[in-house]
C-alpha positions as CSV (number, residue, x, y, z in Angstrom):
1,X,-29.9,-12.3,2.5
2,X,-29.2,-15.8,4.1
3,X,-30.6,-15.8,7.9
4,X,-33.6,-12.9,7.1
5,X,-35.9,-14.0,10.4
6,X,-34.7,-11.6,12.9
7,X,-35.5,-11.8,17.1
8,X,-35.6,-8.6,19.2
9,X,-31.7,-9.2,20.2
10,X,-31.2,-8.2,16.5
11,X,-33.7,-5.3,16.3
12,X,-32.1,-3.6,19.8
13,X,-28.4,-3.6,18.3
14,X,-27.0,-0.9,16.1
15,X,-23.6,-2.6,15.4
16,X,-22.8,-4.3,12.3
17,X,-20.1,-6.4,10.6
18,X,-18.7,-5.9,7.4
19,X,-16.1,-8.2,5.2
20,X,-14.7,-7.1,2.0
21,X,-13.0,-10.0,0.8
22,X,-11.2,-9.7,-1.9
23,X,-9.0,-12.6,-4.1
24,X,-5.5,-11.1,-2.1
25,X,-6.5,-10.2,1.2
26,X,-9.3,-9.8,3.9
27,X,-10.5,-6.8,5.6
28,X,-13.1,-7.0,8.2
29,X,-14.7,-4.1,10.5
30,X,-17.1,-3.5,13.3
31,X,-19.2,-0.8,13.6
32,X,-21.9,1.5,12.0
33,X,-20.3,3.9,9.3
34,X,-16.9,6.0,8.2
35,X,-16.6,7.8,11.7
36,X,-17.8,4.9,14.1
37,X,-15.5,1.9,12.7
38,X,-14.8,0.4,16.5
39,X,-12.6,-1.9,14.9
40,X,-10.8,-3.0,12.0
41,X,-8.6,-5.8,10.8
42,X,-6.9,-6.9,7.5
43,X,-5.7,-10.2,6.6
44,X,-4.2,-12.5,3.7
45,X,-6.5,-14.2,1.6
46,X,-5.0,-18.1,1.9
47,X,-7.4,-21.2,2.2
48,X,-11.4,-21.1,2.2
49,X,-10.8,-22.7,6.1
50,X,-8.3,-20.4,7.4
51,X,-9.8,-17.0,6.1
52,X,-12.7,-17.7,6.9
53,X,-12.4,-18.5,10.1
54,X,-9.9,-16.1,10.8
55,X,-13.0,-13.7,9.9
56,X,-15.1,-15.2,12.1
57,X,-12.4,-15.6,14.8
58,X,-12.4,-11.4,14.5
59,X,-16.2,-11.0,14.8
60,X,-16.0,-13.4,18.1
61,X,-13.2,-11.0,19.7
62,X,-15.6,-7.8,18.5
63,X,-18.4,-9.2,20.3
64,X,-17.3,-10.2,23.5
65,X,-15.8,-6.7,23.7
66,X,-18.9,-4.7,22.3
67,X,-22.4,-6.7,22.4
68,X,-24.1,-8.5,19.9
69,X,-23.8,-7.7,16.0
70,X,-27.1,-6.9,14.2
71,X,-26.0,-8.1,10.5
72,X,-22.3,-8.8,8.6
73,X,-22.4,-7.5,5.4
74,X,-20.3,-9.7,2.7
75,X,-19.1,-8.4,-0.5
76,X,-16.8,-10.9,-2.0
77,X,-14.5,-11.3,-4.8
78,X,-16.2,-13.8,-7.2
79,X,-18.1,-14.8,-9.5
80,X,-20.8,-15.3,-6.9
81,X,-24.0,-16.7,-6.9
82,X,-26.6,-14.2,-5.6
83,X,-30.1,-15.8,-6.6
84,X,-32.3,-16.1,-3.6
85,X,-33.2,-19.9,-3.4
86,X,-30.3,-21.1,-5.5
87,X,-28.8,-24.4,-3.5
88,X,-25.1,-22.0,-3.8
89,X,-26.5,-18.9,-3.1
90,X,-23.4,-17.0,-1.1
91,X,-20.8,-19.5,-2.9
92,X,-17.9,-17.8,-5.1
93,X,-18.6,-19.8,-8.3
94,X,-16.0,-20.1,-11.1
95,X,-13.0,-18.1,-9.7
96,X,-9.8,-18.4,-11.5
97,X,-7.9,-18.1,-7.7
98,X,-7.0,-21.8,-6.3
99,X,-8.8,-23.2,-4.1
100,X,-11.5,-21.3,-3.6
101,X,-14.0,-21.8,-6.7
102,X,-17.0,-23.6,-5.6
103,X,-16.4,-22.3,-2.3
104,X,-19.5,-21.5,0.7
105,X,-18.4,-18.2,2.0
106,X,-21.3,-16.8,3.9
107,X,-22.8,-19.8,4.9
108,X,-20.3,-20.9,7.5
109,X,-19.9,-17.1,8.6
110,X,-23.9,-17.1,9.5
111,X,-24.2,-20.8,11.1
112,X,-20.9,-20.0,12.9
113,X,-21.7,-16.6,14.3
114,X,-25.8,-16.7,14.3
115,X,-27.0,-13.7,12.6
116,X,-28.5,-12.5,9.9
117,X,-25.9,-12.1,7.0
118,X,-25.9,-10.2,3.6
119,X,-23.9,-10.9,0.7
120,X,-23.4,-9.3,-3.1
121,X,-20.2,-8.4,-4.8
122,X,-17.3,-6.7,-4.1
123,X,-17.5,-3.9,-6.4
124,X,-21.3,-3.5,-5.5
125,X,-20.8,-2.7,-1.7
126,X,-18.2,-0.6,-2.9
127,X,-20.8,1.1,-4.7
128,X,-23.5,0.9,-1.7
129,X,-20.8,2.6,0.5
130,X,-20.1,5.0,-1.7
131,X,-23.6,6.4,-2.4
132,X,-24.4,6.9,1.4
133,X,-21.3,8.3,2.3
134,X,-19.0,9.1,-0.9
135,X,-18.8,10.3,-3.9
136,X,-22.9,8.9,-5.1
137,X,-24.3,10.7,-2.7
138,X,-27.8,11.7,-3.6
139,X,-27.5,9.7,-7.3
140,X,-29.8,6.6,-8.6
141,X,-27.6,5.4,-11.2
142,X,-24.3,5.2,-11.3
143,X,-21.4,2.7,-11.6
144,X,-18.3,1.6,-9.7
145,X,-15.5,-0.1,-11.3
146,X,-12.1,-1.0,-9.2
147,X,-8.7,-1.9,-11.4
148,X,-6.3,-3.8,-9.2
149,X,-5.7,-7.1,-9.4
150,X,-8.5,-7.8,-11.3
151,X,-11.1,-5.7,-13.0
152,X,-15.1,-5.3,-11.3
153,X,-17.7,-3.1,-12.1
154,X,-21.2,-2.8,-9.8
155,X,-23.5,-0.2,-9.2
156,X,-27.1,1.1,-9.3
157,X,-29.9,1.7,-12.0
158,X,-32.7,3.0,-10.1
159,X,-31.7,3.2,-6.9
160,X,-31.0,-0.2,-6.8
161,X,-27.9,-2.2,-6.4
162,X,-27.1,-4.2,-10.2
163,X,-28.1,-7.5,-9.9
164,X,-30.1,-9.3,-12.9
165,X,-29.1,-13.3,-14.5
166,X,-26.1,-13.3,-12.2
167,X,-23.7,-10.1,-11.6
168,X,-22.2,-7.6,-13.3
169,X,-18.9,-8.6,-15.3
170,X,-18.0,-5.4,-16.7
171,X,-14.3,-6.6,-16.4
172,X,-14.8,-9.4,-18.8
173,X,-16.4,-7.2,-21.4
174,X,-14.7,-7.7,-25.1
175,X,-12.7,-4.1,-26.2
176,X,-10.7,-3.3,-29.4
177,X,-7.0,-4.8,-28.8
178,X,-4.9,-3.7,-31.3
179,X,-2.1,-6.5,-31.3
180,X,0.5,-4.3,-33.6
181,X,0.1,-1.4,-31.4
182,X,0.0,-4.4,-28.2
183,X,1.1,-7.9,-28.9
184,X,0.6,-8.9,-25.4
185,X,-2.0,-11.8,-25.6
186,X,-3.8,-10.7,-22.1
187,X,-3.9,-12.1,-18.4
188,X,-7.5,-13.5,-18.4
189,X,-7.7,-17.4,-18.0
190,X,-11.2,-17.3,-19.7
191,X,-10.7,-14.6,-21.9
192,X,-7.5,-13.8,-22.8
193,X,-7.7,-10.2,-23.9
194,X,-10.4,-8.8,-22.3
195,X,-11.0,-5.8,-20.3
196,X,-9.3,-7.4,-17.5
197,X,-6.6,-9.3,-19.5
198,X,-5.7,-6.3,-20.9
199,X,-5.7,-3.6,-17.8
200,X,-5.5,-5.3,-14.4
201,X,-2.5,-4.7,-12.2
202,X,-1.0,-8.3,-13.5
203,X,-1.3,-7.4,-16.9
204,X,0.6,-4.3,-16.5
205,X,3.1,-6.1,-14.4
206,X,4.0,-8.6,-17.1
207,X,3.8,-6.4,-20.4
208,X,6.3,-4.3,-19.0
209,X,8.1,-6.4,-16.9
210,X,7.5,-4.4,-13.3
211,X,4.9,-3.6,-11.1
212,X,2.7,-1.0,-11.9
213,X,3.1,1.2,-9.0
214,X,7.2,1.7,-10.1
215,X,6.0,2.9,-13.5
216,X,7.3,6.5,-14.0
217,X,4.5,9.0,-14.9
218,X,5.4,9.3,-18.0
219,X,5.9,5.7,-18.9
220,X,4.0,4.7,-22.0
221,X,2.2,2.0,-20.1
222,X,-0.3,4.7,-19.0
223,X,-1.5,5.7,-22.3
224,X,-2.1,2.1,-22.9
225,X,-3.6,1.9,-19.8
226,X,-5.9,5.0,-20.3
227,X,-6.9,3.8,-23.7
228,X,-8.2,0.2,-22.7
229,X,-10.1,2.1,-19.7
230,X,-11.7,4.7,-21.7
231,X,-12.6,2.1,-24.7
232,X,-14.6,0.4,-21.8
233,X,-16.3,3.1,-20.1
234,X,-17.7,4.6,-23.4
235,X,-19.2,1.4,-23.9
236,X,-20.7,1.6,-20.2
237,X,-21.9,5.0,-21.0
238,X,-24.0,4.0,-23.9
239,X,-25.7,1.0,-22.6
240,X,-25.9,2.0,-18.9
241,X,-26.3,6.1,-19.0
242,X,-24.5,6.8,-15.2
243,X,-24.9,9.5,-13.7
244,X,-21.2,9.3,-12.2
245,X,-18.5,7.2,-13.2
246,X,-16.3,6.2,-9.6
247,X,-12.4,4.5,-10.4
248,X,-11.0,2.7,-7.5
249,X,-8.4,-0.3,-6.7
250,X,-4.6,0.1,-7.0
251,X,-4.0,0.7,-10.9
252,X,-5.9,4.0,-10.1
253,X,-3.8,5.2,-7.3
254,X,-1.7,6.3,-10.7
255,X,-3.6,9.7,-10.3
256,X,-2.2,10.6,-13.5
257,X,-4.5,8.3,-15.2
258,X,-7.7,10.4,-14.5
259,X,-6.9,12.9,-17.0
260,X,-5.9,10.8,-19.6
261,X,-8.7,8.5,-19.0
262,X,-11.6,12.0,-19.0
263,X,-9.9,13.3,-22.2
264,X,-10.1,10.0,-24.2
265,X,-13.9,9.3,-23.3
266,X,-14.9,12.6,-24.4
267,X,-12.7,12.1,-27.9
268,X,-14.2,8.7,-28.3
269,X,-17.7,9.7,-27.9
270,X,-16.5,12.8,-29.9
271,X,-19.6,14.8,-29.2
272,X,-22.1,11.9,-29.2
273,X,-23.6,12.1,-25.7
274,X,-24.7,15.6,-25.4
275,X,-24.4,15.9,-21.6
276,X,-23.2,18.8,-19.7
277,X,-21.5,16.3,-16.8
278,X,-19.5,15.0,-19.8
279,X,-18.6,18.3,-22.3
280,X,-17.8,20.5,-19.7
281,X,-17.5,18.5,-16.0
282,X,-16.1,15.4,-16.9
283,X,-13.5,16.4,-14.1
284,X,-16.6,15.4,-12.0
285,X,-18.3,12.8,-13.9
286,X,-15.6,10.3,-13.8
287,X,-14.3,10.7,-10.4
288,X,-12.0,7.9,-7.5
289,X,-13.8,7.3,-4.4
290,X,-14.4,9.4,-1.7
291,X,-14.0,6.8,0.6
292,X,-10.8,6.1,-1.1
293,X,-9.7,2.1,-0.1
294,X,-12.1,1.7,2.4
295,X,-15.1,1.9,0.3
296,X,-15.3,-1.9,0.2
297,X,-15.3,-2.6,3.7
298,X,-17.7,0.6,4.7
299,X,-20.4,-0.8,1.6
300,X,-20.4,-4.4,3.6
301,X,-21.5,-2.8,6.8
302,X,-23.8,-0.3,4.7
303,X,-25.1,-4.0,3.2
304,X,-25.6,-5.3,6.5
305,X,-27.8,-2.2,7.5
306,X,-30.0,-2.6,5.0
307,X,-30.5,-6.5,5.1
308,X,-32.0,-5.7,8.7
309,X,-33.8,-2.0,7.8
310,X,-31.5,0.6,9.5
311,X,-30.8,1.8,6.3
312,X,-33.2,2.7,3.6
């Protein structure tokens, strides 16, 4: 957390900021959980300058209207660099989206609006919103991966939000690409075919030449799409053992896919994992979020909450 030392002010408020900001747009919201969201805004992601300080612009307004924020909680699009003590701690890294790689996101956001402010990925407020109010309620280990644009995973082992070297890059992991079945060489600018290369929302849009979202049900595109998920999540299920699997972003809002994805996890580990969530309540175990597309946004102020102790 950048700005830990906290005065009284802080300690008497119980309204917190949160930003999801994601590589295509911003959303930003005031408040203290799902059903006391005071305000709410969303924005393009353009320049580092103008989004950010269209953020803070937002927070400003919120303020003068409602008192003094306790925390903003951050969870950004990266890579990011989340090592206490590292000279870019709160920077996005190595991003692949122009402009903004090597970019200081929370520092400005804390100097400009003087308070405590807490930072981690994307996909892992996601995941911190979703296990106090969504669908990890009550769990220690589970993971969150979101298929939109691009491809994150977070989570917890433990009880613990997953950290470790860096991040989590469970979209960047290496899966079986068959290139007779699917010749299409893959979206990733690092990788190629990756996880990511192979099942984000761009990849889909250029293999079959239109946007996911107009893809009929029955399109063939969603087997593929199914396959290259489920190759991924076996792999997640043998090193990482969650307890729940949670599917969000925009690829997933194909609700089809959820079925198709269950069926093919349980082939591919073809009996393997002998685990009653899996053999017979995978309908349960690999589940979208109950927060649905806010879960982002909700996790940042959840993040902010417990940077300052209001929640455990």
């Amino acid at each position: 957390m950048i700005g830990s030392s906290l005065s009284e002010e802080f300690r008497m408020s119980s309204l917190f900021g949160g930003i999801e900001s994601g590589g295509t747009k911003w959303v930003c919201a005031v408040g203290d959980g799902p059903q006391g969201i005071l305000a709410e805004t969303r924005f393009p992601n353009t320049t580092p300058g103008e989004t950010i300080d269209q953020a803070i612009e937002f927070f400003r307004q919120q303020e003068a209207q409602h008192g003094r924020l306790a925390a903003i909680g951050i969870g950004s699009f990266g890579p990011v660099d989340l090592r206490p003590g590292s000279p870019t701690f709160g920077f996005i890294t190595t991003t692949p989206k122009p402009g903004w790689a090597n970019t200081d996101e929370a520092g400005p956001i804390r100097r400009a609006l003087d308070v405590p402010v807490a930072f981690d990925t994307d996909v892992n407020t996601a995941a911190l919103g979703e296990q106090r109010w969504g669908a990890a309620q009550g769990l220690q280990d589970f993971i969150y991966l979101t298929i939109g644009t691009g491809i994150g995973g977070g989570g917890m082992v433990n009880g613990k939000l997953l950290h470790g070297l860096l991040h989590a890059e469970m979209g960047h992991v290496l899966i079986a690409h068959d290139r007779q079945v699917d010749p299409y060489p893959g979206f990733c600018v690092y990788h190629g075919d990756c996880l990511e290369g192979l099942a984000c929302g761009p990849a889909l849009n250029e293999r079959w030449g239109q946007r996911a979202e107009t893809l009929a049900e029955d399109h063939p595109a969603w087997k593929l799409e199914a396959e290259y998920l489920a190759l991924a999540l076996v792999s997640f299920i043998c090193t990482l053992s969650p307890q729940r699997i949670i599917l969000g972003g925009g690829v997933m809002e194909a609700q089809q896919l959820f079925p198709m994805i269950r069926s093919r996890v349980r082939a591919l580990l073809n009996g393997y994992i002998q685990a009653r969530e899996i053999i017979e309540d995978i309908d349960r175990y690999i589940v979208p979020p109950a927060l649905g597309g806010r879960a982002g946004v909700l996790g940042a102020i959840a993040l902010a909450q417990q940077a300052v102790g209001a929640l455990s």
